[in-house]
KEMI-436158 format. One record per residue (C-alpha): x, y, z; residue number from 0. Coordinates in steps of 0.02 Angstrom, whole numbers, plus 50000, padded with zeros to 5 digits. Example, Ala and Ser with C-alpha at 12.3 -4.5 7.8 and 13.67 -1.06 7.14 Angstrom:
<recs>
+-------+-------+-------+------+
!     x !     y !     z ! tiba !
+-------+-------+-------+------+
! 50615 ! 49775 ! 50390 !    0 !
! 50684 ! 49947 ! 50357 !    1 !
+-------+-------+-------+------+
</recs>
This chain:
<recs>
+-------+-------+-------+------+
!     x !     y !     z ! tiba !
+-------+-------+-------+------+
! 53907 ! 54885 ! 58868 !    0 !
! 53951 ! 54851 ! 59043 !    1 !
! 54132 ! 54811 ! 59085 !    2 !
! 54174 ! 54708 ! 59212 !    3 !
! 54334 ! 54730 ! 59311 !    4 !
! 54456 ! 54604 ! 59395 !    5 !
! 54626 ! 54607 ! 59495 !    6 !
! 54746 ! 54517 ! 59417 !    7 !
! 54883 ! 54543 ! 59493 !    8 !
! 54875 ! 54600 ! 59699 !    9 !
! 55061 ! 54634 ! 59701 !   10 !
! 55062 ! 54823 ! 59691 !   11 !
! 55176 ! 54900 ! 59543 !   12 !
! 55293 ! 55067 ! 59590 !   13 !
! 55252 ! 55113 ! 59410 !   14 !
! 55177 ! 54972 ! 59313 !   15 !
! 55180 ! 55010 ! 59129 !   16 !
! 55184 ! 54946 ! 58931 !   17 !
! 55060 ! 54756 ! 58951 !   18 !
! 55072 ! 54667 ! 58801 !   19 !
! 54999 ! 54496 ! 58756 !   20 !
! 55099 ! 54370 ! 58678 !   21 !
! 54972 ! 54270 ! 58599 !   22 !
! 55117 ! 54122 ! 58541 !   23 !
! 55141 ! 54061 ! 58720 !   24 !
! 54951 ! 54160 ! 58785 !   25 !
! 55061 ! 54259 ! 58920 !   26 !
! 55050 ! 54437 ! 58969 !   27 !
! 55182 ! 54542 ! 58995 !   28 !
! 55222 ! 54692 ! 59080 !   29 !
! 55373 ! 54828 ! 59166 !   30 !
! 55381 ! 54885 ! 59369 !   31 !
! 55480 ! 55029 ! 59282 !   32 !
! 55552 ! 55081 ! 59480 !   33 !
! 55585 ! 54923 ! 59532 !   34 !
! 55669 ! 54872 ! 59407 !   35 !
! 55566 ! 54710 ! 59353 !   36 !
! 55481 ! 54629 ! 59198 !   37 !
! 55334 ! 54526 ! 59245 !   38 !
! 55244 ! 54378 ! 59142 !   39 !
! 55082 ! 54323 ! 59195 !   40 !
! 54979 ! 54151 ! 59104 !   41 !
! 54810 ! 54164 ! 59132 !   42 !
! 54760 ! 53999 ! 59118 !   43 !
! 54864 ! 53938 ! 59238 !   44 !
! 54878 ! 54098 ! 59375 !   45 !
! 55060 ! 54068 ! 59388 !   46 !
! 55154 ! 54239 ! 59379 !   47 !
! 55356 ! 54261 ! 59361 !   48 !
! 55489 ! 54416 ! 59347 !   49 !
! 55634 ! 54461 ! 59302 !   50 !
! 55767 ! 54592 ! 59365 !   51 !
! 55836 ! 54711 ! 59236 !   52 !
! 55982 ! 54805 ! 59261 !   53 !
! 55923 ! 54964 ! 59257 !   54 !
! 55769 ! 55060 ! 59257 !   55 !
! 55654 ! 54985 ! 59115 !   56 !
! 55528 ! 55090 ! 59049 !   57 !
! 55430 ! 54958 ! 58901 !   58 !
! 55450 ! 54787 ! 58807 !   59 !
! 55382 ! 54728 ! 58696 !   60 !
! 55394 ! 54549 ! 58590 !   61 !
! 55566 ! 54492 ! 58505 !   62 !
! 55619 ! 54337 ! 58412 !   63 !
! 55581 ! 54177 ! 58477 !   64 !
! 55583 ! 54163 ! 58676 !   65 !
! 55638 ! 54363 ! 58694 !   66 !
! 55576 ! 54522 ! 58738 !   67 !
! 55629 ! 54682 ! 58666 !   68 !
! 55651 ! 54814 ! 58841 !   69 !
! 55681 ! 54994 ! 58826 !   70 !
! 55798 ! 55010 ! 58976 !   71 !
! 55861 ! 55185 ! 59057 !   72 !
! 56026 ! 55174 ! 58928 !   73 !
! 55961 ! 55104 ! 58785 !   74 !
! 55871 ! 54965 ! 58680 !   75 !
! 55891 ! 54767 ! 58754 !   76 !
! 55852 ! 54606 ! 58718 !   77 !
! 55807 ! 54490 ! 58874 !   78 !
! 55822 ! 54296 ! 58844 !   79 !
! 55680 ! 54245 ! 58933 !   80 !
! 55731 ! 54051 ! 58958 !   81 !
! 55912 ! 54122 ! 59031 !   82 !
! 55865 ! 54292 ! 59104 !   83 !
! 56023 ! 54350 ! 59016 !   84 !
! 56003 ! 54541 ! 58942 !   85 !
! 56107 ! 54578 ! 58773 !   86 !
! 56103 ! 54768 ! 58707 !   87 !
! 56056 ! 54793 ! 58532 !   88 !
! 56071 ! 54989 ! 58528 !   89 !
! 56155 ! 55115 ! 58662 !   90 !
! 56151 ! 55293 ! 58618 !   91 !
! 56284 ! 55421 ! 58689 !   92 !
! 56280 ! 55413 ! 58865 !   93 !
! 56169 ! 55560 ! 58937 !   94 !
! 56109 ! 55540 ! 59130 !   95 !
! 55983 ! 55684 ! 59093 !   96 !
! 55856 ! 55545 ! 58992 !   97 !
! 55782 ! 55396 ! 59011 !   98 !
! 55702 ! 55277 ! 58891 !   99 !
! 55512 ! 55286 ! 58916 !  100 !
! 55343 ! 55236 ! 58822 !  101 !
! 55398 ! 55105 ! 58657 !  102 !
! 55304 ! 54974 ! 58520 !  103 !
! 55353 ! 54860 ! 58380 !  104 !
! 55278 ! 54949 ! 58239 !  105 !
! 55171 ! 54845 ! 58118 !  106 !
! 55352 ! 54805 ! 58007 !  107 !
! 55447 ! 54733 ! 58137 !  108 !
! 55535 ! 54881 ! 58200 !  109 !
! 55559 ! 54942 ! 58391 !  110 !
! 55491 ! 55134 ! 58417 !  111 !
! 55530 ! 55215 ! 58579 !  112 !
! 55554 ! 55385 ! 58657 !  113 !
! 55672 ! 55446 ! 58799 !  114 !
! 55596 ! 55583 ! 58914 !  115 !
! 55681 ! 55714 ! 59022 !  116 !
! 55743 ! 55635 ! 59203 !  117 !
! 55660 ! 55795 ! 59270 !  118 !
! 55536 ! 55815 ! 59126 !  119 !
! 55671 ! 55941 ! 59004 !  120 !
! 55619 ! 55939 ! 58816 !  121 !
! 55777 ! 55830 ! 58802 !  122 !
! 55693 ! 55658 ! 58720 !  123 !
! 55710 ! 55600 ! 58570 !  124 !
! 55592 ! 55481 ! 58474 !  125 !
! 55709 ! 55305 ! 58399 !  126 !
! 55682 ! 55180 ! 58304 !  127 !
! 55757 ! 55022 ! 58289 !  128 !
! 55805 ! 54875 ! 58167 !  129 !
! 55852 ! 54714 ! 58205 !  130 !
! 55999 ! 54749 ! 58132 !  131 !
! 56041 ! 54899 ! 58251 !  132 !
! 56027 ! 55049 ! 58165 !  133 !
! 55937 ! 55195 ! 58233 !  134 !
! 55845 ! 55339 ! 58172 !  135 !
! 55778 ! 55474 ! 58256 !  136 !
! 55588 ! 55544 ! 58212 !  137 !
! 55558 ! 55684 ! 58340 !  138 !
! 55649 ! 55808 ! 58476 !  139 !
! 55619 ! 55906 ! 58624 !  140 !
! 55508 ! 55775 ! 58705 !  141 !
! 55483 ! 55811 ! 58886 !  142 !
! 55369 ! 55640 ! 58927 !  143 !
! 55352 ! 55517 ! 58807 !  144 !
! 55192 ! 55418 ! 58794 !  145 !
! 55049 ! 55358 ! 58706 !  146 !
! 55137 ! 55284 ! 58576 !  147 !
! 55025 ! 55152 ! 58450 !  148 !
! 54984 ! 55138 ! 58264 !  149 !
! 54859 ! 55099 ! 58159 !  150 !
! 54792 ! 54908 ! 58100 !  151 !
! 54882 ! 54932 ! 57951 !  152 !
! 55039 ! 55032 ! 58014 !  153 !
! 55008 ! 55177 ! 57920 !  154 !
! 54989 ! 55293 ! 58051 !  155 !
! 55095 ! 55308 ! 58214 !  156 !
! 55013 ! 55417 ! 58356 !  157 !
! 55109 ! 55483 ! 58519 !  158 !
! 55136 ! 55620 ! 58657 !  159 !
! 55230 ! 55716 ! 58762 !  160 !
! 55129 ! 55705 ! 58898 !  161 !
! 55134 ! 55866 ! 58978 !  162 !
! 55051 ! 55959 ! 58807 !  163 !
! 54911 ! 55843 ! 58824 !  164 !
! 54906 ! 55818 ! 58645 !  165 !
! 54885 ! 55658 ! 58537 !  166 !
! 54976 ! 55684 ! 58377 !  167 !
! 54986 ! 55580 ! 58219 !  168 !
! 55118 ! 55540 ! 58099 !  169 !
! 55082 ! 55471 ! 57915 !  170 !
! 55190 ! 55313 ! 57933 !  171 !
! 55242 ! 55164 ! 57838 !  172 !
! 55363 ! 55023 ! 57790 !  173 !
! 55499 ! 55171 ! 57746 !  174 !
! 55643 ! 55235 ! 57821 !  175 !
! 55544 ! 55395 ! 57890 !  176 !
! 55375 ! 55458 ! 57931 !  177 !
! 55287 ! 55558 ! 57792 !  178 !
! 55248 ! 55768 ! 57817 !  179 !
! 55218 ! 55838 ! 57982 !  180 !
! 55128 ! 55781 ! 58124 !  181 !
! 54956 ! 55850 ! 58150 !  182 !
! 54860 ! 55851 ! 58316 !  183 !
! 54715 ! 55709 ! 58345 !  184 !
! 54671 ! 55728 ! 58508 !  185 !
! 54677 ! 55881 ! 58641 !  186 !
! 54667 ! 55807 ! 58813 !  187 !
! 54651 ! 55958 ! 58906 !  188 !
! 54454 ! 55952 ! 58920 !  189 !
! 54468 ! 55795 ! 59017 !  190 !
! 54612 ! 55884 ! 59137 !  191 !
! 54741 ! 55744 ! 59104 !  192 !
! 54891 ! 55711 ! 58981 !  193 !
! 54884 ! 55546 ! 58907 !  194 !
! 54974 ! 55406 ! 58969 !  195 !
! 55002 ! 55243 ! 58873 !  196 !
! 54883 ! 55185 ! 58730 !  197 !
! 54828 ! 55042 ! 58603 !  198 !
! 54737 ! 55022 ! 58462 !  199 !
! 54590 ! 54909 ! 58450 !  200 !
! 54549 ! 54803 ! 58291 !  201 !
! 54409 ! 54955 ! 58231 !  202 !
! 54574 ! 55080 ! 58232 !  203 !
! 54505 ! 55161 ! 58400 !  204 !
! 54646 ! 55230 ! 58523 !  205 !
! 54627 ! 55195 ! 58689 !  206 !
! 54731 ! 55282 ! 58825 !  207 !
! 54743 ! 55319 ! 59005 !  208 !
! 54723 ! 55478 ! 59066 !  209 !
! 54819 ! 55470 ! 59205 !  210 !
! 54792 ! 55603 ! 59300 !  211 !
! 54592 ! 55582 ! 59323 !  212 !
! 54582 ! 55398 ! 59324 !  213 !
! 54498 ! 55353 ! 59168 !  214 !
! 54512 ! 55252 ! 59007 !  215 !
! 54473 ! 55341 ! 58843 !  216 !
! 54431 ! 55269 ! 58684 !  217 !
! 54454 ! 55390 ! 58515 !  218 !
! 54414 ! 55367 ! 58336 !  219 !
! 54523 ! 55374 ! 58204 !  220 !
! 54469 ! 55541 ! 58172 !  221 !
! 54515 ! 55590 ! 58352 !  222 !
! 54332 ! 55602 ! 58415 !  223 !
! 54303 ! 55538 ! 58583 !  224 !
! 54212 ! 55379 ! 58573 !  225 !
! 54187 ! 55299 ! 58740 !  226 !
! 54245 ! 55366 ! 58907 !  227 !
! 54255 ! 55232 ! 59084 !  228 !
! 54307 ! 55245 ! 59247 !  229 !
! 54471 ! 55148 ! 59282 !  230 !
! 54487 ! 55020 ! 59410 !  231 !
! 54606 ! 55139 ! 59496 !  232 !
! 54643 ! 55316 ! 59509 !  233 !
! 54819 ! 55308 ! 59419 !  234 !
! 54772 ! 55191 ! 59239 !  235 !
! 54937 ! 55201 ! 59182 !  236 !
! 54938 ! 55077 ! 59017 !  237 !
! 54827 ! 54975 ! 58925 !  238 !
! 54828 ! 54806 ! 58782 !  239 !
! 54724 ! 54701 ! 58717 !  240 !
! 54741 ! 54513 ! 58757 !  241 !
! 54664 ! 54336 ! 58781 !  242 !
! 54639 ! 54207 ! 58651 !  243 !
! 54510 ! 54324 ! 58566 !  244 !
! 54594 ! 54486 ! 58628 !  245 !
! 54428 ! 54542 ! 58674 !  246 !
! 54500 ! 54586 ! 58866 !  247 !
! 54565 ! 54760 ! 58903 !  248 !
! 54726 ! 54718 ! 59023 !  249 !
! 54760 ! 54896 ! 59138 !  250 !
! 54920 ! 54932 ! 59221 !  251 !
! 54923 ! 55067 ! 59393 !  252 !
! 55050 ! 55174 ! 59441 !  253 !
! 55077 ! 55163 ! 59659 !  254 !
! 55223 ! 55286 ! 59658 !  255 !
! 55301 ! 55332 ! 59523 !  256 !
! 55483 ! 55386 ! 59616 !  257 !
! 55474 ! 55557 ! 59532 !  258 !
! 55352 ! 55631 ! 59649 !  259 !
! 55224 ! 55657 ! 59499 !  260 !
! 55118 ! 55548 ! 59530 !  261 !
! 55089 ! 55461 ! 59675 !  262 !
! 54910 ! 55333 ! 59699 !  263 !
! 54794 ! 55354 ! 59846 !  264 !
! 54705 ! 55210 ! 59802 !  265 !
! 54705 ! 55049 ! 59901 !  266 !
! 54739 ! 54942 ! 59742 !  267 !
! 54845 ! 55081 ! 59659 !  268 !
! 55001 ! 54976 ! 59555 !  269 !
! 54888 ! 54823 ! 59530 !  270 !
! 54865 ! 54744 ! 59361 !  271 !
! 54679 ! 54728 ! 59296 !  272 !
! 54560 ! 54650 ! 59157 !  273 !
! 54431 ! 54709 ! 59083 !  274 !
! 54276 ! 54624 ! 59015 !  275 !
! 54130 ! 54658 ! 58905 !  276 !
! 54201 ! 54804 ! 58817 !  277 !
! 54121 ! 54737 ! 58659 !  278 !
! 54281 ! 54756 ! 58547 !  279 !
! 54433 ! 54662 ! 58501 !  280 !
! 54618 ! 54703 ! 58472 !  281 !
! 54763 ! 54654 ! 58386 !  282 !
! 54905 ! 54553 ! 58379 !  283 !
! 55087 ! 54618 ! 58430 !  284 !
! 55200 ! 54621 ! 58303 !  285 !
! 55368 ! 54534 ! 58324 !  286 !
! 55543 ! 54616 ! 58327 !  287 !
! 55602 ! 54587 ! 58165 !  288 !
! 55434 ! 54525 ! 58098 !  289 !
! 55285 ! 54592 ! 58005 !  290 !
! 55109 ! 54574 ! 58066 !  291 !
! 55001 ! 54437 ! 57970 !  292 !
! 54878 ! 54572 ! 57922 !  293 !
! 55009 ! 54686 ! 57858 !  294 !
! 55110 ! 54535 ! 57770 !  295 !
! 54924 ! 54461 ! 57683 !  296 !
! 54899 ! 54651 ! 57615 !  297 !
! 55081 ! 54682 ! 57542 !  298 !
+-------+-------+-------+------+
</recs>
């Protein structure tokens, strides 16, 4: 194969993060976690548009209707995307020491997303929401939460703390909690990066950004590495799947992150790109509060 690579967006990102296609209305989403925005881009059209959230906003993903799900710095929000108006659907106990971070809609409808350490303490937590509201929590002492996907049929939820370089999977399901311990997939350290945000293609392939080196990795099921390309820029922070065949690879940057970790010193660092000819497809987002048509035909 031989991807081919275009700037979508030349507006440079402080810390673009968490694309995700909304195949309904054929828009692309995406966070400027630093500045504080939520973009929306329609390809067929070229026409881009934000909006300001009221804190720092770390992912999104899709909600009911015309709304986004956001995992802002406090908690779990819903942003009316006709209005612009945020409503909070869960707030933990205030602690200025985290942040929300990396999140997903599992396959069931639910929001999964992890705080991380202001200055990267083992302080996260892994929650999940309902629509209703109510919160569990899967996993502690996260320092940097990332990589979080699952499987095509939601049976399997993988993630990171960034800084152990490690991939992990959870047996998962339609249940209230995971099932047994987590066992390691994927050992990033070879490649001298931790893992940044990921996806899962329709083959149940994991590809995520390692950050640090600027490429994009693609890993089987079984955690062996599959397919390994350079990234349009040195800091590949996120990647999804979209188009009408969700056959292109969409790749958000990272210019400056504001923590001082990472910081681009490329010219088109914080730009969105697409990516062509990868020869695979991916899969539709799942819906706050709804299940995903291949999960709903199985069950």
């Amino acid at each position: 194969m031989n991807p081919k690579f275009h700037l979508v967006s030349r507006d440079a990102d402080l810390l673009g993060e968490s694309p995700v296609w909304d195949g309904r209305d054929r828009t692309l989403y995406w966070v400027d976690g630093v500045s504080r925005l939520i973009h929306a881009h329609d390809p067929a059209t070229g026409a881009f548009r934000s909006w300001k959230t009221p804190s720092m906003v770390g992912s999104i993903a899709l909600g009911a209707g015309r709304t986004l799900v956001a995992g802002l710095a406090d908690g779990i929000w819903e942003l009316d995307l006709d209005t612009g108006a945020f409503s909070p659907i869960f707030k933990p106990e205030p602690d200025p020491r985290v942040r929300f971070n990396d999140g997903k809609n599992d396959r069931f409808g639910r929001f999964l997303c992890g705080t991380m350490g202001v200055h990267a303490d083992p302080l996260g937590k892994l929650w999940r929401v309902d629509r209703d509201g109510r919160s569990e929590v899967f996993a502690t002492g996260i320092r940097i939460f990332n990589a979080l996907c699952f499987s095509p049929d939601g049976r399997t939820m993988y993630f990171a703390d960034s800084l152990d370089r490690a991939i992990r999977a959870f047996s998962y399901g339609p249940g209230d909690t995971p099932v047994g311990d987590p066992r390691l997939l994927v050992d990033t350290n070879p490649w001298d990066s931790g893992p940044d945000g990921a996806t899962v293609d329709a083959d149940g392939c994991i590809w995520v950004c390692l950050v640090q080196v600027g490429k994009i990795a693609r890993f089987t099921p079984a955690g062996k590495l599959d397919r390994m390309i350079e990234a349009p820029t040195d800091m590949p922070s996120c990647v999804a799947f979209g188009g009408d065949d969700l056959s292109t690879l969409y790749v958000t940057s990272i210019k400056d992150s504001g923590s001082g970790r990472a910081i681009s010193r490329h010219p088109q660092g914080g730009c969105l790109f697409a990516i062509e000819g990868l020869g695979v497809r991916g899969l539709p987002e799942t819906r706050f509060g709804e299940t995903t048509e291949t999960i709903a035909k199985a069950s």
